[in-house]
Structures are given as structure tokens and as C-alpha cells.
N, C-alpha and C positions, 0 to 999 in steps of 0.2 A: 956158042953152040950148046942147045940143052942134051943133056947125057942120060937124062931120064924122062923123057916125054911123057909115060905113064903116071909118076909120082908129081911129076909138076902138074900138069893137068889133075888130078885129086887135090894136090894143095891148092890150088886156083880155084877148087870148087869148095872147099873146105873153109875156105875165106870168104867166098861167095854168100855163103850159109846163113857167116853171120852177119857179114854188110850187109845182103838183100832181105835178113831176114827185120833188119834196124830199119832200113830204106822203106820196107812195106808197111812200116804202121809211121812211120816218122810224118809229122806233121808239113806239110809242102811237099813235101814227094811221095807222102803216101795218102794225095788228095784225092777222091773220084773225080776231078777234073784233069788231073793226068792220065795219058792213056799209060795200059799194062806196059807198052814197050817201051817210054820213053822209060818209065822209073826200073824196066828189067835192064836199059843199058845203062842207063846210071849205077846200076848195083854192079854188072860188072865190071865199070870202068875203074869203081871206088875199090873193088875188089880187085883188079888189075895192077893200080898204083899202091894199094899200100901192100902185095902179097910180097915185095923185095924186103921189104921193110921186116917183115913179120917171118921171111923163109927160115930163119933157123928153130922157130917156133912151130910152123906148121907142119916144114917137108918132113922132119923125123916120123910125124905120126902118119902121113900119106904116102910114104915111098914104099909101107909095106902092109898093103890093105890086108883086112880081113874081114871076116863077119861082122866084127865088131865096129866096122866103117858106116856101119847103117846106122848103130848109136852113136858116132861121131855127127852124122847129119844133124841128128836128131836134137843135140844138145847144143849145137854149135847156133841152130835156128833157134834156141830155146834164150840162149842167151842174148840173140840179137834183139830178138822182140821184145827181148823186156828192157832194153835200153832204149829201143823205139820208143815203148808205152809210156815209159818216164816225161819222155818229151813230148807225146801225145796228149796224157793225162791234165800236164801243166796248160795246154795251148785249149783243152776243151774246157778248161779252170771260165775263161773270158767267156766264153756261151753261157756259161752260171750267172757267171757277172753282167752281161748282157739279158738274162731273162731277169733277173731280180731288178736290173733296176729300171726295165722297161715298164716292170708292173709296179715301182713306186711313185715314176711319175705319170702314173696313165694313158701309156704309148700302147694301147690295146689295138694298134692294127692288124690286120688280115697277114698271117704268113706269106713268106716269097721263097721263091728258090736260094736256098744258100750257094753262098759262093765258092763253099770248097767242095762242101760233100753234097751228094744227093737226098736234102731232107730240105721239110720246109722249115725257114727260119724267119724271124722278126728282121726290118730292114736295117733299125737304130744295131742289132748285135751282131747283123752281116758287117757293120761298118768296123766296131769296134772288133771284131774279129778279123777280119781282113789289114785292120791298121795295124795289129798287135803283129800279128805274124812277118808282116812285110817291116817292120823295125826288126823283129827279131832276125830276120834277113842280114837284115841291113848293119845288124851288130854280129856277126857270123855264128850265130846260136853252133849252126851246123857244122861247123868247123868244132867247136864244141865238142858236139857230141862225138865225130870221126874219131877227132882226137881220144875220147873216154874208150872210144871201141878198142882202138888201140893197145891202150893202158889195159884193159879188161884181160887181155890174155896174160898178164901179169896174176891178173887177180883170179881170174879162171882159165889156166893155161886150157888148151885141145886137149880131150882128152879126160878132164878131170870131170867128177861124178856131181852134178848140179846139185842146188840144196831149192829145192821146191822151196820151203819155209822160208826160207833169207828171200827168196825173188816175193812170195807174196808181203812179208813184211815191208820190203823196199815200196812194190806198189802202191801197199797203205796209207806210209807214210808220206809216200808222196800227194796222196790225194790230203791227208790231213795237212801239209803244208800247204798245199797249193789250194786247198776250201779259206786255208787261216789269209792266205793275201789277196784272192777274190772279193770276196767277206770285207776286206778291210777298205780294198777299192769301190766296192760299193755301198759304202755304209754311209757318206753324205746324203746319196740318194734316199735313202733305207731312213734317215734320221727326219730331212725334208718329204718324204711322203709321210710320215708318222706325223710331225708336228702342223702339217697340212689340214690331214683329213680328221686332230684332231680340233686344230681352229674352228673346222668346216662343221663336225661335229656339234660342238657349241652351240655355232648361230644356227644350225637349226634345233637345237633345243628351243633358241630365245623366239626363234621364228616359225612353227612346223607347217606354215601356209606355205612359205618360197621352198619350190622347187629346187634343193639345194644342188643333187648329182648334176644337173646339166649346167647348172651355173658356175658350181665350182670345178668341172673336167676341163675348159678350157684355161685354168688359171695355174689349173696344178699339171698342166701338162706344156705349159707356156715357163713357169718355173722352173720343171724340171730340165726344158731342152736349154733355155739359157745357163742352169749351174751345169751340166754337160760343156755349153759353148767354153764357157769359164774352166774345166778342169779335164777338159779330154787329154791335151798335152801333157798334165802330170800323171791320166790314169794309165795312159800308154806307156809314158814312161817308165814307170814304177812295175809296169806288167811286163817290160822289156828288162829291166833290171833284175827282178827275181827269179830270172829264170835260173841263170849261172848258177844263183846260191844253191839251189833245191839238185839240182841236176851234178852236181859235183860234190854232193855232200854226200849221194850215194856210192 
């Protein structure tokens, strides 16, 4: 029997805050191809199951509202999103990676609709983006991060006064780590368009009659998609593996 229907209902919402506010930028459930309701009852389911978990952390500070409950909202969403964005930042890391190295083996097709969000994207970086996410799936990324939510009230009980500075710091770094294994996954490609176009280069110095761009787009774009055939399964992989590191380092 609940004894305090008011305070329980604010800590159910106070946990909401921060699961829904994680849930809404979080990469797969905070896709434009989900609708708003299915990821608003995922946030409160998430927030349902883990508010037993967490009650002697939350209820103290919701059984006896006040003013200052509007700054609880406020800080409690502040902290979810930037555990979202963490996991966001990492997963938009693979569209880098997919534009750089569509433009070093000369995959200059006409944008498509992306498959997560509503923007137009290249088809080769739908693919690698779509593969990356559904491992990270598959390897429970998301359990992951629940779990970090968790922990975080450790780290930032209810209540406690945010440090704007430390949340953009964390952002930073996370994009400087996650530009440094983009970068590193794409640099076959990056190394093979270079040494390509400066072959290609070359023979039309030795030759400036032959028509070199149309002769050599089909070779360097025939190259590029077989070193792809050859190494998609380690760039996924290695893009599924780094997640962990970066994302629990914070």
C-alpha cells in the first residue's frame, strides 16, 4: 500500500526527468523514426522499473516539495541529456566516417532519406550507420548507459547544484575521442583516395590529351567499394567496440 501517493508520484516524476530526458537524445530511441509515444512510454517504463532501485535517493527530496522542485526538474533533465548526448555524439561520430570516406572513393551519389533522422543522407553512410547502431544493439550499448544513469546519482545525487563546465568539458572530449576513432576508421580509405588520385595525377601529367576524371572515376570508385567489401566487418566492429571505452571513461 503506498502511504504517500503525492511524494511517490513526484519521485516517479523526478526520475522520469532524467531517464526521459537520456531517452530523448539517446541514439535508437531518440530517432525521428520513432513516434513521440512510443519513446514517452519507454521513458516511463525505464523510469518505473528502476524508481524502487533508486527510492531512497529520490523520495527524500520529493516527499516535501517546494519551490525549489521547479530547479529539481530543471537539473535532473539537464543531467539526463548530457548522458544522452554522450551516446548521441559517439553514434553521429559514423556519418563523419561515412561522409569522408564516400568522398575518397568517389561515391558522389545524389542524397536519400536517412534512415534514422529526417535529413538527406548518402546511401554507402545509411548503410554504415544503420549497421553500427543495430551491433551496438546487439552488444547491449543501452543497457550500458541505463546502467551509467543509475551510477550518476552517485555522482550527481537529486538535488546537487550542476557544474555547467564539467558537462561541456565531458561533451568535448567526447567528440575529441570519438573524431580520434572515426578518423582512424576511415583513414584506409583517406590513404587509398590519396594515393589514387595521386597515380591518376601523374599519368595525366605524362598524358594531358586522355581524358583522365572520367577514366579514372570508375576505378577509383570500383577500388574503393571492394577495400569496403574487404573491411566493413572490422570497421563495424572496432565502431562497436569503442563505444564502451569512451562512454564509461566519463
Amino acid at each position: 500500500m503506498i502511504t504517500d501517493p503525492q511524494g511517490t508520484i513526484l519521485a516517479l516524476f523526478l526520475a522520469f526527468c532524467r531517464m526521459g530526458g537520456c531517452v530523448m537524445v539517446l541514439p535508437g530511441f531518440g530517432s525521428a523514426r520513432v513516434p513521440p509515444q512510443v519513446r514517452l512510454f519507454a521513458a516511463v517504463a525505464l523510469s518505473m522499473a528502476m524508481l524502487p532501485v533508486l527510492w531512497d535517493t529520490i523520495y527524500p527530496k520529493a516527499s516535501s516539495p517546494s519551490a525549489t522542485f521547479i530547479g529539481l526538474i530543471f537539473t535532473e533533465a539537464m543531467v539526463g541529456i548530457v548522458y544522452g548526448l554522450i551516446a548521441r555524439l559517439y553514434t553521429l561520430g559514423m556519418q563523419f566516417t561515412g561522409s569522408i570516406l564516400t568522398m575518397a572513393i568517389g561515391f558522389t551519389a545524389p542524397g536519400g532519406h536517412d534512415v534514422l533522422e529526417d535529413t538527406n543522407e548518402n546511401q554507402l553512410t545509411n548503410l554504415l550507420t544503420l549497421s553500427g547502431l543495430l551491433l551496438l544493439f546487439m552488444m547491449d550499448f543501452h543497457h550500458v548507459v541505463f546502467r551509467a544513469l543509475i551510477d550518476s546519482y552517485t555522482a550527481t545525487p537529486v538535488g546537487a547544484v550542476i557544474d555547467s563546465q564539467k558537462m561541456l568539458i565531458t561533451l568535448t572530449d567526447t567528440l575529441r575521442a570519438s573524431t580520434i576513432i572515426m578518423l582512424r576508421l576511415a583513414s584506409p580509405f583517406l590513404i587509398y583516395g590519396l594515393m589514387f588520385n595521386v597515380a591518376v595525377g601523374l599519368v595525366n601529367k605524362l598524358a594531358p590529351q586522355i581524358p583522365v576524371y572520367f577514366i579514372s572515376t570508375p576505378f577509383l570508385l570500383m577500388g574503393g567499394l571492394f577495400l569496403l567489401y574487404l573491411s566493413i566487418a572490422a570497421l563495424i566492429r572496432q565502431y562497436a567496440d569503442g563505444f564502451a571505452p569512451i562512454f564509461l571513461s566519463f
